[in-house]
DRENDO-1510 file (C-alpha; in Angstrom, 1 decimal, always signed):
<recs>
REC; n; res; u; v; w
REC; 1; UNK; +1.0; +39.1; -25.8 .
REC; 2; UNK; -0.8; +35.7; -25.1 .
REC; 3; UNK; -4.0; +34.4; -26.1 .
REC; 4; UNK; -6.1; +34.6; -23.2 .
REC; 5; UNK; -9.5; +33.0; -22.7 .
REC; 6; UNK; -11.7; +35.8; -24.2 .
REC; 7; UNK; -9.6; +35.0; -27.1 .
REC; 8; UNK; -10.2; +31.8; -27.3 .
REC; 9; UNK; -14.1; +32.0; -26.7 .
REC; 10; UNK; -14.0; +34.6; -29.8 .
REC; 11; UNK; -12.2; +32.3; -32.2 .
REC; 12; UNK; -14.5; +29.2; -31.1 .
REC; 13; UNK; -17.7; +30.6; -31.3 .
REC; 14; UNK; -18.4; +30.3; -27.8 .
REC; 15; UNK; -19.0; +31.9; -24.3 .
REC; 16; UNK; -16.4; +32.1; -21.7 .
REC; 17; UNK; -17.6; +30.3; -19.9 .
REC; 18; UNK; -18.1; +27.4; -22.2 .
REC; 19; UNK; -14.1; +27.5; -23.0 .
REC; 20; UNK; -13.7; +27.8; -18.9 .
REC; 21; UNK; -15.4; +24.3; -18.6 .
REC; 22; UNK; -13.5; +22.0; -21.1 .
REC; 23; UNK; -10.3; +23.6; -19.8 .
REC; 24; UNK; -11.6; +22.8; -16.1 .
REC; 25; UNK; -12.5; +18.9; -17.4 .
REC; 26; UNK; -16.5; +20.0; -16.7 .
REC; 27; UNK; -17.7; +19.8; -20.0 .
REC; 28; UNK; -21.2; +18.9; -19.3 .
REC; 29; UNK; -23.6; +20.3; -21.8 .
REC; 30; UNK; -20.7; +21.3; -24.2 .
REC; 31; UNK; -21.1; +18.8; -27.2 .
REC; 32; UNK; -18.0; +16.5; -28.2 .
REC; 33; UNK; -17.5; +18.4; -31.0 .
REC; 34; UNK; -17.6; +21.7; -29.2 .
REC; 35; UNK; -14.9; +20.4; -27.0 .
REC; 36; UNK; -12.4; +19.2; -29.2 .
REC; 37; UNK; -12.6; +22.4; -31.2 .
REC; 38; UNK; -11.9; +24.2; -28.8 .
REC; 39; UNK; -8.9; +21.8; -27.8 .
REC; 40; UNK; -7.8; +21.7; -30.9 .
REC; 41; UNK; -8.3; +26.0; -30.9 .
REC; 42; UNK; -6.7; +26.1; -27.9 .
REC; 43; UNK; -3.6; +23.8; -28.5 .
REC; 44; UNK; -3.2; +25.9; -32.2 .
REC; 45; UNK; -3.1; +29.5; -30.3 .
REC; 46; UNK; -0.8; +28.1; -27.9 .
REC; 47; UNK; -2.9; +29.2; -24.4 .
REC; 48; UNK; -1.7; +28.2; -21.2 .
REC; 49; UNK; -4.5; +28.3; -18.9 .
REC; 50; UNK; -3.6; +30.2; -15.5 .
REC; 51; UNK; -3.7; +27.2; -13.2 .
REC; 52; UNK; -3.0; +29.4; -10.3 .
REC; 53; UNK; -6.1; +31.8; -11.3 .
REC; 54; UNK; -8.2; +28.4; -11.9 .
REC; 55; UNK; -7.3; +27.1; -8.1 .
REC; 56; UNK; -8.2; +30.1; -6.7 .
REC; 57; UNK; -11.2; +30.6; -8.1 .
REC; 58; UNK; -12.1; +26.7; -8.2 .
REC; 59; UNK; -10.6; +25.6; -5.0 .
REC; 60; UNK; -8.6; +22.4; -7.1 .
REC; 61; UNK; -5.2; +22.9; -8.7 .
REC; 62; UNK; -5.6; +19.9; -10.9 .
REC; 63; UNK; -2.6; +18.0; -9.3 .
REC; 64; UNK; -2.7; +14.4; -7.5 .
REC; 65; UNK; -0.2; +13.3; -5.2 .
REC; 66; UNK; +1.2; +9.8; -5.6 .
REC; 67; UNK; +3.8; +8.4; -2.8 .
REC; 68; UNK; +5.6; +5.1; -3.5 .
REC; 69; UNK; +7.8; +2.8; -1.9 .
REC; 70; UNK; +11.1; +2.1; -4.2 .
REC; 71; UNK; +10.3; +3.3; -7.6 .
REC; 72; UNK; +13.2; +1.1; -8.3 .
REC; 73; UNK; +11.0; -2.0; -8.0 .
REC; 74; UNK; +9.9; -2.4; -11.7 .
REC; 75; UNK; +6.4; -3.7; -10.4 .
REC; 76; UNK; +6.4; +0.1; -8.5 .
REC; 77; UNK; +7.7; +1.8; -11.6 .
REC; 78; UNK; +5.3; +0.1; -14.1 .
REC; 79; UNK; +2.2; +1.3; -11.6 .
REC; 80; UNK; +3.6; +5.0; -11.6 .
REC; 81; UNK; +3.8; +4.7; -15.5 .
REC; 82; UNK; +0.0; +3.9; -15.8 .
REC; 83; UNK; -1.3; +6.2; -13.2 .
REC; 84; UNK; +0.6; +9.3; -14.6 .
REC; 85; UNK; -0.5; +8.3; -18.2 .
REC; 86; UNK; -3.9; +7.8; -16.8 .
REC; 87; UNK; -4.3; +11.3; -15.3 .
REC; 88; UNK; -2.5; +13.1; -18.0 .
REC; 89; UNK; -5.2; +12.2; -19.8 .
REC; 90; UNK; -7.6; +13.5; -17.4 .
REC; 91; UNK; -6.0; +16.3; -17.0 .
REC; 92; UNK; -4.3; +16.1; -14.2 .
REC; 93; UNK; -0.6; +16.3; -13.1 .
REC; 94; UNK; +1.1; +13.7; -10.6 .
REC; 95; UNK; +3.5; +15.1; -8.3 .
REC; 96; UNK; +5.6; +11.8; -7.5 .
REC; 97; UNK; +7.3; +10.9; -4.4 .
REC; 98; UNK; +9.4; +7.5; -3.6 .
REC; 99; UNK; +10.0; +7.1; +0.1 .
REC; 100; UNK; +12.5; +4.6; -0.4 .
REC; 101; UNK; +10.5; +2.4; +2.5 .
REC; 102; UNK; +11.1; +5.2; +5.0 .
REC; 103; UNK; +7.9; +5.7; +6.7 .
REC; 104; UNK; +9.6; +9.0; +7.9 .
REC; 105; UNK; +10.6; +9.9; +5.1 .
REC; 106; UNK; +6.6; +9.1; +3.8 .
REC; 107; UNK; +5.2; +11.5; +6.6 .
REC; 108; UNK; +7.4; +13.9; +5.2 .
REC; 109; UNK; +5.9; +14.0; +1.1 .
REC; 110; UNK; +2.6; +13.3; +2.6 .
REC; 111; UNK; +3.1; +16.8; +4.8 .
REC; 112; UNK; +4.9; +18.6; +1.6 .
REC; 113; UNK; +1.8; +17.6; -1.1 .
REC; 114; UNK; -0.8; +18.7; +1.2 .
REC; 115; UNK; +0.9; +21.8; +1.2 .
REC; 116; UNK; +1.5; +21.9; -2.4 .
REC; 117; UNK; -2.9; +22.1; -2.2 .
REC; 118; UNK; -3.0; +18.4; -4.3 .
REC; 119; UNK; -6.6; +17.6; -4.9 .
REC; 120; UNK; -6.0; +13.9; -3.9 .
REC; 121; UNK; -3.5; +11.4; -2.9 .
REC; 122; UNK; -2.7; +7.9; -4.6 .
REC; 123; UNK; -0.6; +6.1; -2.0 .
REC; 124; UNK; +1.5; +3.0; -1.7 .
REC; 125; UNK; +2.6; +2.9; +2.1 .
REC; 126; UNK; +5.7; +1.6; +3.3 .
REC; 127; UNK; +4.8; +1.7; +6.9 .
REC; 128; UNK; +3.4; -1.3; +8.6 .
REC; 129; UNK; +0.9; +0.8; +10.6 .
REC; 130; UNK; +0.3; +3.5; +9.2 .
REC; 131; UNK; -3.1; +4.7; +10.6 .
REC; 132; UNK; -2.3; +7.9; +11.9 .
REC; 133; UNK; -1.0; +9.5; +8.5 .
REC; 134; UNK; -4.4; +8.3; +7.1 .
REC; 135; UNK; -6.2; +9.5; +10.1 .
REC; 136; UNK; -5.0; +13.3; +9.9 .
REC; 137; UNK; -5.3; +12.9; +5.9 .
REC; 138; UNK; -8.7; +12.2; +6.7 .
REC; 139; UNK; -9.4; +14.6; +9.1 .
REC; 140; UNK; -8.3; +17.3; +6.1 .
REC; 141; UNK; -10.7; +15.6; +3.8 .
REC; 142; UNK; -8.2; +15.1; +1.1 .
REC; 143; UNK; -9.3; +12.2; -1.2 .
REC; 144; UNK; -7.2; +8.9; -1.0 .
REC; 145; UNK; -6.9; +6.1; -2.5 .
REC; 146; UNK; -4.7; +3.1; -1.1 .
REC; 147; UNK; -3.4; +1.3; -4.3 .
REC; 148; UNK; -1.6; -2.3; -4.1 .
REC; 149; UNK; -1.8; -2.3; +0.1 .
REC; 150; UNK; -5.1; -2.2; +1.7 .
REC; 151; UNK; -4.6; -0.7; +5.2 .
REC; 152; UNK; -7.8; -0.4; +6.5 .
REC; 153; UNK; -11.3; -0.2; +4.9 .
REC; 154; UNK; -12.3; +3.2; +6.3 .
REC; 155; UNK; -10.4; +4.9; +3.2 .
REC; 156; UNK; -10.9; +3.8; -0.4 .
REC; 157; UNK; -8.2; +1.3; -1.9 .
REC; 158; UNK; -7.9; -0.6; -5.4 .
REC; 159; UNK; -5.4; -3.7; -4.5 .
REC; 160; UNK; -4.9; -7.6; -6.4 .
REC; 161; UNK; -6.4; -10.0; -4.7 .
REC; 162; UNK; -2.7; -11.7; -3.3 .
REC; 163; UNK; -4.4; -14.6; -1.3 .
REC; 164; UNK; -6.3; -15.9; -4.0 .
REC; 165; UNK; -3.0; -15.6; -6.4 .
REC; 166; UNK; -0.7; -17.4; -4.3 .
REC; 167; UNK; -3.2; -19.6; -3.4 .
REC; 168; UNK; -3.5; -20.6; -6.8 .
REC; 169; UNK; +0.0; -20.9; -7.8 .
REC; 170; UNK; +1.1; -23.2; -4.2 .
REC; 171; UNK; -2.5; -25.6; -5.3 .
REC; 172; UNK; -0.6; -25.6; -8.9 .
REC; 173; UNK; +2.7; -27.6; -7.2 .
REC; 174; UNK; +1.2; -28.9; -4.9 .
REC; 175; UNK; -1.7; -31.4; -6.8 .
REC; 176; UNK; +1.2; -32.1; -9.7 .
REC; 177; UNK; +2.7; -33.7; -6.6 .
REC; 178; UNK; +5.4; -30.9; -5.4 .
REC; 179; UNK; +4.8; -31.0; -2.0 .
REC; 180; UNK; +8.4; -29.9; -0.7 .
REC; 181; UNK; +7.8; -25.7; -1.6 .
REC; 182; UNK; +10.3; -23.7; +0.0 .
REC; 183; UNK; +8.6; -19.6; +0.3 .
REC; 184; UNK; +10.4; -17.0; -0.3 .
REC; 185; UNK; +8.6; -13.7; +1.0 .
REC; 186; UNK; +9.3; -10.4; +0.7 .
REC; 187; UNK; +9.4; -8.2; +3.9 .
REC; 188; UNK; +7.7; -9.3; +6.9 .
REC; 189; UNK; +4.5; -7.3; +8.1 .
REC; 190; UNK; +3.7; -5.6; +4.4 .
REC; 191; UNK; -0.2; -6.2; +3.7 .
REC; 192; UNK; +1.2; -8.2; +0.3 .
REC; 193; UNK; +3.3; -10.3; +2.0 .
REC; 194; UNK; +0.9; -11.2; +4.3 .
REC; 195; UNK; -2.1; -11.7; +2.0 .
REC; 196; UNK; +0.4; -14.2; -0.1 .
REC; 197; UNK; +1.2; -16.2; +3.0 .
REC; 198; UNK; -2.4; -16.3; +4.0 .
REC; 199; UNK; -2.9; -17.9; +0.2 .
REC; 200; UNK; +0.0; -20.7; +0.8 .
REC; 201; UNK; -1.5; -21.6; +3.9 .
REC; 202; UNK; -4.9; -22.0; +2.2 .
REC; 203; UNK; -3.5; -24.1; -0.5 .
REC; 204; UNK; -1.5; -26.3; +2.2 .
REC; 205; UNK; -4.5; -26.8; +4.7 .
REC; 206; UNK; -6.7; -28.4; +1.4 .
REC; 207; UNK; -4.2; -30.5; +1.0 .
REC; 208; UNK; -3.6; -31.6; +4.2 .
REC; 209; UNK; -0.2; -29.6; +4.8 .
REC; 210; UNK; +1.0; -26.4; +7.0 .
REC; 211; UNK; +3.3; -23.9; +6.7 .
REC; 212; UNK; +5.3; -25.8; +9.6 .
REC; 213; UNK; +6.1; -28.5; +6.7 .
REC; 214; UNK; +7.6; -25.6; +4.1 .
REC; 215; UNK; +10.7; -23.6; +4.1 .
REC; 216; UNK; +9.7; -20.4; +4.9 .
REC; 217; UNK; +12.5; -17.3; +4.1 .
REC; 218; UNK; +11.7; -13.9; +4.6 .
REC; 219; UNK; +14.0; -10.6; +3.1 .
REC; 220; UNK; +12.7; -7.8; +0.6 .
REC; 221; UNK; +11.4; -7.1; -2.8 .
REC; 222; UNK; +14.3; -6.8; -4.7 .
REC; 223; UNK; +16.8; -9.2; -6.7 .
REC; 224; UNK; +19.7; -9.1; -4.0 .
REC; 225; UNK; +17.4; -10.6; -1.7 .
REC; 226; UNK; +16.3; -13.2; -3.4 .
REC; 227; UNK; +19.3; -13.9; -4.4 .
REC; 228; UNK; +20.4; -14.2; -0.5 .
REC; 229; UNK; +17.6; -16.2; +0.2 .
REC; 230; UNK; +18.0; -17.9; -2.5 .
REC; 231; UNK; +21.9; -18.9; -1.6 .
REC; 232; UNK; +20.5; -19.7; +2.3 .
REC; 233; UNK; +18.4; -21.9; +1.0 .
REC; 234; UNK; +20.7; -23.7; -0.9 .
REC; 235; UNK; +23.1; -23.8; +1.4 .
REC; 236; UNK; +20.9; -25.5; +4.3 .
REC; 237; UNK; +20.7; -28.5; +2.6 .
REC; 238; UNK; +16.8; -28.7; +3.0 .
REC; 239; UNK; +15.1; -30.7; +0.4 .
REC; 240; UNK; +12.7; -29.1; -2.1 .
REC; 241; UNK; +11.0; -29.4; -5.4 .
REC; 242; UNK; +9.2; -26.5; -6.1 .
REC; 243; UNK; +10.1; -22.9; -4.6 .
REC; 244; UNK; +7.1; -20.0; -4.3 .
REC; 245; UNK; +9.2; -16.4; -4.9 .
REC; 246; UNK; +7.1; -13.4; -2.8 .
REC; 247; UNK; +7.5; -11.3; -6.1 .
REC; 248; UNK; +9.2; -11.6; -9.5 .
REC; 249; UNK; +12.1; -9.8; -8.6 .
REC; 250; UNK; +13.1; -12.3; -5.4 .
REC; 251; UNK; +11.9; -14.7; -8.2 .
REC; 252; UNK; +14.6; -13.1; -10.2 .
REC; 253; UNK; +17.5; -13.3; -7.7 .
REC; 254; UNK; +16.6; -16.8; -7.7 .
REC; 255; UNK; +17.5; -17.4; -10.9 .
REC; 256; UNK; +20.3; -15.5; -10.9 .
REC; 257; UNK; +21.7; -17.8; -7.5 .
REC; 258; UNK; +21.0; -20.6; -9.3 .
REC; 259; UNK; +22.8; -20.0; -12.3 .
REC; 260; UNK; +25.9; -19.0; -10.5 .
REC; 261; UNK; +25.7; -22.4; -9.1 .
REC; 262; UNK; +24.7; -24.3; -12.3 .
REC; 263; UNK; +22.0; -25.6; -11.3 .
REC; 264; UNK; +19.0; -25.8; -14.0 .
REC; 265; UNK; +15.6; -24.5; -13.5 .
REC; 266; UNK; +13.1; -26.2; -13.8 .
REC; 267; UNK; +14.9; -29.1; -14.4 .
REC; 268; UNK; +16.3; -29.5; -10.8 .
REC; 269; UNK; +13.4; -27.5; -9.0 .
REC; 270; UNK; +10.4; -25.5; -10.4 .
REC; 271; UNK; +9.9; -21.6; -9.6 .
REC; 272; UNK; +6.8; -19.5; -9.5 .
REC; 273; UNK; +7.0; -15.4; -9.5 .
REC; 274; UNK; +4.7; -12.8; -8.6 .
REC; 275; UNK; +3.6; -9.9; -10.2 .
REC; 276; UNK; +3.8; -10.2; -13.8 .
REC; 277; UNK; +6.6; -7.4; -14.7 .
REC; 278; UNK; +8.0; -7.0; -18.0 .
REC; 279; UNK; +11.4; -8.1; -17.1 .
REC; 280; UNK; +10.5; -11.6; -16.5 .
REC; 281; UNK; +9.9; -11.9; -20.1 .
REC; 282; UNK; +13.3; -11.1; -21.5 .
REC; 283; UNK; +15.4; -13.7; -19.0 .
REC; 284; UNK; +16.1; -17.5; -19.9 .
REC; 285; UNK; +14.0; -19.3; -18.8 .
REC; 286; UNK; +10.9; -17.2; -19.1 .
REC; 287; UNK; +9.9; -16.8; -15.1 .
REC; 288; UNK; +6.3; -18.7; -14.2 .
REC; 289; UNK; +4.5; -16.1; -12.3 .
REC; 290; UNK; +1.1; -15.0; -11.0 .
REC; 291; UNK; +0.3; -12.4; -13.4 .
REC; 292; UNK; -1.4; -8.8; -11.6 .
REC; 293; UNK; -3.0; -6.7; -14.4 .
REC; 294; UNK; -1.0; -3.8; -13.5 .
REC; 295; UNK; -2.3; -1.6; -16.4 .
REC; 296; UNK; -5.6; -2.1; -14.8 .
REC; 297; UNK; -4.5; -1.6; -11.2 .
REC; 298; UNK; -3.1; +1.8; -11.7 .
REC; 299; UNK; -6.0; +2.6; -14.0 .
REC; 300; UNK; -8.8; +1.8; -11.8 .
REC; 301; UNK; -6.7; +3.7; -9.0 .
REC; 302; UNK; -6.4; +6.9; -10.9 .
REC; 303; UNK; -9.6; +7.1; -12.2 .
REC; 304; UNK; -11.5; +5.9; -8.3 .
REC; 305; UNK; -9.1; +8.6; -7.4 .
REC; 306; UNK; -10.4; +11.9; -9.2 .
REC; 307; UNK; -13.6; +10.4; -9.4 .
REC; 308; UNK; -13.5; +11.1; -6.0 .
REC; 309; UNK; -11.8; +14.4; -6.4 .
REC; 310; UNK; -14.7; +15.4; -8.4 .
REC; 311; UNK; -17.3; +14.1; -6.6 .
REC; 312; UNK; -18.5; +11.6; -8.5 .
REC; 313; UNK; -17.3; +8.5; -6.8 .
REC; 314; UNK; -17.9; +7.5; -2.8 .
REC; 315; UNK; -14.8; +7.5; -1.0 .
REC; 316; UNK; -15.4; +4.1; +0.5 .
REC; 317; UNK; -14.8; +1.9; -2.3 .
REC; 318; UNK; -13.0; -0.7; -2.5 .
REC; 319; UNK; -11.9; -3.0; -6.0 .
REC; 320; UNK; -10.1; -5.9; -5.5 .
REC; 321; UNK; -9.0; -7.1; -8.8 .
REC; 322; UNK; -8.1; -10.8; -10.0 .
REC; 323; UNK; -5.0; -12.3; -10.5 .
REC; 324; UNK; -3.8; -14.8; -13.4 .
REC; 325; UNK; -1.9; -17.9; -13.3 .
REC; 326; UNK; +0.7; -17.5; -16.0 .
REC; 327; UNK; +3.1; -20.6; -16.3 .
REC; 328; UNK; +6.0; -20.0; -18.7 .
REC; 329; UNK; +9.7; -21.2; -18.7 .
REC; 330; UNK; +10.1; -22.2; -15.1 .
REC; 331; UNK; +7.6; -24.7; -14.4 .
REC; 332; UNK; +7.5; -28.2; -16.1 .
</recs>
């Protein structure tokens, strides 16, 4: 028969109730040393907490929901990895859902983890207005936390500050005289795309430009489309010096035009990324990018998350972190 918790407080020294706490994560007034003997009891007896007792009795099942957009998007994947090694050790479980940018398909996990009882719900939406799914999830009082895509500011969100990033990577070209940029964006109407535009404008306007003097291209996050907007570009005939990729993967397909083509980056043009993902350091030449601290983003968003969950953190904050210049193989 398995140990059960009686057992466990026996072993340790302890109360029930003492060994209830540090398996619930709600160690207060249980000394460090207390705590991780009992871990360390518990993990050498081999007890599996009743997690189905604990919700009943506690109301939390100590599971998070987390809905993404293409977990084929290394930028997306990379997130996922740090929020569900972030709540493991926390102590909580992710249940993951990609919605392959099907904001049907998004209603549809949101609607299944809700009834799964999740005690909160990390989300990376791939509508373009998706305020009623936020509405009714607030209306249940579920916790969430908008990660990457600030939607509105009613609900807590953790996101990179975009504008300011592709701000400072269009200023970059543009005052080391490359004043013919050609944008690639991602797809039309996302809050990232958006934000990034918002930053090239910014840079143009100071120096006395618009986006009505650019090439402006818009497709999706992945490689194939920047690889096809990469090829329409080139094909138009439109003279440029520097192009501005809405992410590392278009940034990516760029490359990958370009070298079908034989033409040299950056020796013809210089190219800028964004995102920071690991795959732009393995290709040749390194891809220039504006680096987002990713660890951080889906650290900060798990742990705003469960804060909220337990009660300890206000549901209407928001952390915008900052972005970093990183300028590698690509630019001159």
């Amino acid at each position: 028969m398995g140990k059960t918790i009686s057992d466990i407080a026996k072993i340790a020294n302890v109360s029930k109730a003492t060994v209830s706490r540090v398996i619930n994560h709600k160690s207060q007034g249980v000394s460090r040393e207390t705590a991780e003997r009992i871990r360390r009891i518990i993990e050498e007896e081999g007890y599996l907490p009743n997690s189905l007792a604990r919700s009943m009795v506690s109301s939390k099942t100590g599971t998070l929901g987390f809905v993404v957009p293409d977990i084929g998007n290394p930028f997306f994947s990379q997130i996922v990895r740090g929020i569900v090694r972030c709540a493991s050790q926390r102590g909580y479980t992710v249940f993951l859902c990609n919605s392959d940018n099907n904001p049907a398909l998004e209603k549809t996990y949101i609607q299944s983890m809700l009834e799964k009882r999740v005690d909160g719900l990390a989300l990376i939406s791939s509508e373009k207005d998706p305020q009623p799914s936020f509405a009714a999830l607030r209306s249940l009082d579920i916790p969430v936390v908008q990660v990457d895509r600030l939607i509105n500011r009613q609900d807590a969100s953790v996101v990179i500050d975009n504008r300011a990033g592709m701000q400072q990577a269009a200023s970059y070209f543009l005052k080391k005289g490359c004043t013919r940029l050609a944008f690639l964006a991602g797809t039309r109407g996302v809050y990232t795309t958006e934000q990034r535009l918002l930053g090239l404008r910014d840079a143009l306007e100071e120096a006395g430009l618009s986006l009505q003097d650019i090439w402006i291209d818009y497709g999706h996050y992945s490689v194939a489309s920047g690889a096809q907007m990469a090829e329409r570009l080139l094909d138009s005939g439109a003279s440029f010096d520097a192009v501005l990729a809405g992410c590392d993967t278009i940034g990516l397909g760029v490359l990958r035009a370009c070298r079908s083509r034989g033409i040299r980056v950056p020796e013809d043009f210089e190219l800028m990324g964004f995102d920071g993902i690991a795959l732009t350091e393995i290709v040749d030449p390194v891809l220039s990018t504006v680096l987002q601290p990713i660890d951080e983003l889906a650290e900060e968003s798990t742990n705003l998350l469960i804060g909220m969950v337990e009660g300890t953190v206000t549901s209407t904050r928001h952390l915008v972190i900052e972005p970093q210049l990183m300028l590698r193989g690509t630019t001159k």
